[in-house]
N, C-alpha and C positions, 0 to 999 in steps of 0.2 A: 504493500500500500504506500511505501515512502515515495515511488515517483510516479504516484496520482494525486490528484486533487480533488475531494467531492464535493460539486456545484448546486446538485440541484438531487432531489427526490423525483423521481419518474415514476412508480409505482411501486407495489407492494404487494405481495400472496402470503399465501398461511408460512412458507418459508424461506421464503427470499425477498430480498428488495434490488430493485435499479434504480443504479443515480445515473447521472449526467458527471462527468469527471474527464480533466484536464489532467494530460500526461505533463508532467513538470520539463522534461527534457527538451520537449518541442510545441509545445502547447495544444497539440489535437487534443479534438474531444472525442469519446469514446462513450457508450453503458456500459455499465459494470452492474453484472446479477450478481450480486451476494448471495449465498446459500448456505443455511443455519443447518450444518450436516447434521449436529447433535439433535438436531430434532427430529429428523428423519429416521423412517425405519429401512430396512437390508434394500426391499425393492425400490426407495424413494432413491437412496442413495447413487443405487445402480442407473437409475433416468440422469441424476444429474453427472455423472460421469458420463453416461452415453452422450449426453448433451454436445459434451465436449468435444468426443470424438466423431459426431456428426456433421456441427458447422466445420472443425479441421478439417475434415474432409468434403465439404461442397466450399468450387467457388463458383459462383453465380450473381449474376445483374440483379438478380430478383429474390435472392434471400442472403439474410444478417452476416455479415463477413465476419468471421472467427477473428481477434488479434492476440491472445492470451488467455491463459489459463493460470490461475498459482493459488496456494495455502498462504491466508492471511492470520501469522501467529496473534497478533494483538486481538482479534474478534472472533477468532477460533472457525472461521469461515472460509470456506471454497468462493473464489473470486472470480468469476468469467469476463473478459475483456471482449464487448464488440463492435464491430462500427456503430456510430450511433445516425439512427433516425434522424433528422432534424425537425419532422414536421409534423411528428405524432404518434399517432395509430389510427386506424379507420375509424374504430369505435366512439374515438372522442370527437370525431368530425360529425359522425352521425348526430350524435346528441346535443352537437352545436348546432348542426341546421334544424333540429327537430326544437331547440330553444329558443331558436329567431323565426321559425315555422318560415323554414324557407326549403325550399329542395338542394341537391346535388347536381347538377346538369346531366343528360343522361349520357352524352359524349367523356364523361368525365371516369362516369360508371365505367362505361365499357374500355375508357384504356383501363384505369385502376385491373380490371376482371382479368384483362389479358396478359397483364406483368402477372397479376396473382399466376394466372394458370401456367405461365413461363416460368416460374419460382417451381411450381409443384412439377413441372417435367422433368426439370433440372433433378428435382429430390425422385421423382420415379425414376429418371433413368440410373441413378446410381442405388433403384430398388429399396429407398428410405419412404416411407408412409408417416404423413406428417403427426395424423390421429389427434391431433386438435386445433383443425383448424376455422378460427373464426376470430370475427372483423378485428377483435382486441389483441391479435397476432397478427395482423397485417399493418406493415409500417410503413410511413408514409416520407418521402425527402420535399424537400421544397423547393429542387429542380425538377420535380414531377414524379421522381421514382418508386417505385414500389417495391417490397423486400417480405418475404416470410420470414417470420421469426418463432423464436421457441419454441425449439423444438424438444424439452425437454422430455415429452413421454412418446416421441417417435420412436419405429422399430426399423430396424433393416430387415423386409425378409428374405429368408433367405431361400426357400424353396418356390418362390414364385407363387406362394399362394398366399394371402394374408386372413388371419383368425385372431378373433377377439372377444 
């Protein structure tokens, strides 16, 4: 954690949080999930490790760029390092237009659809199944681009058949 910086709070789940944090060395900014291992039971454990070794292994225009992984001694926490978002996630845009009761445009819909389904190729053809995916996992830049993210309970399968 000595050469990041945490900026801002981006969200929070039953055992993790994302911030927004400035690498000290160069000043990009990055999310960083924290994951409270010690709360986790064998199988929780096992997702966020898979996690890791899943963004490590996709790169893709259309899903979250891996940059780091490490054990943070001082918060006793697994630290994931990834490109960051700059412009959200679908979810909170939704609830924005639905605040100001305004629509989406549907031109807009349909590029956002099309990165999505370009993100999920990219994860099928390397045979990763995202298994949760929806709007508050899809993220958003604010040069237009769209990214899957979190993939923390995806499976690789491996016999070409998927079961759940």
């Amino acid at each position: 954690m000595d050469n990041f910086e945490v900026t801002k709070t981006l969200g929070s789940g039953s055992f993790s949080t994302v911030y927004k944090v400035k690498r000290l060395t160069d000043g990009v900014e990055y999310a960083m999930k924290k994951v409270k291992l010690s709360a986790l039971n064998r199988r929780e454990k096992e997702n966020a490790l898979n996690e890791i070794r899943i963004l490590a292994s996709v790169t893709h225009k259309n899903v979250i760029a891996y940059k780091e992984a490490f054990w943070d001694d001082d918060s006793g926490q697994l630290c994931i390092v990834m490109e960051m978002a700059d412009s959200g996630d679908l979810e909170s845009k939704i609830e924005q237009a639905k605040k100001i009761k305004s629509f989406i445009k549907e031109n807009k819909i349909w590029y956002i659809f099309k990165q999505l389904l370009e993100g999920l190729e990219a994860l099928h053809a390397e045979k990763i199944v995202h298994r949760d995916l929806k709007c508050a996992n899809v993220f958003l830049q604010k040069n237009g681009g769209v990214k899957l993210g979190d993939l923390n309970v995806s499976t690789v399968a491996r016999s070409g058949i998927m079961q759940t």
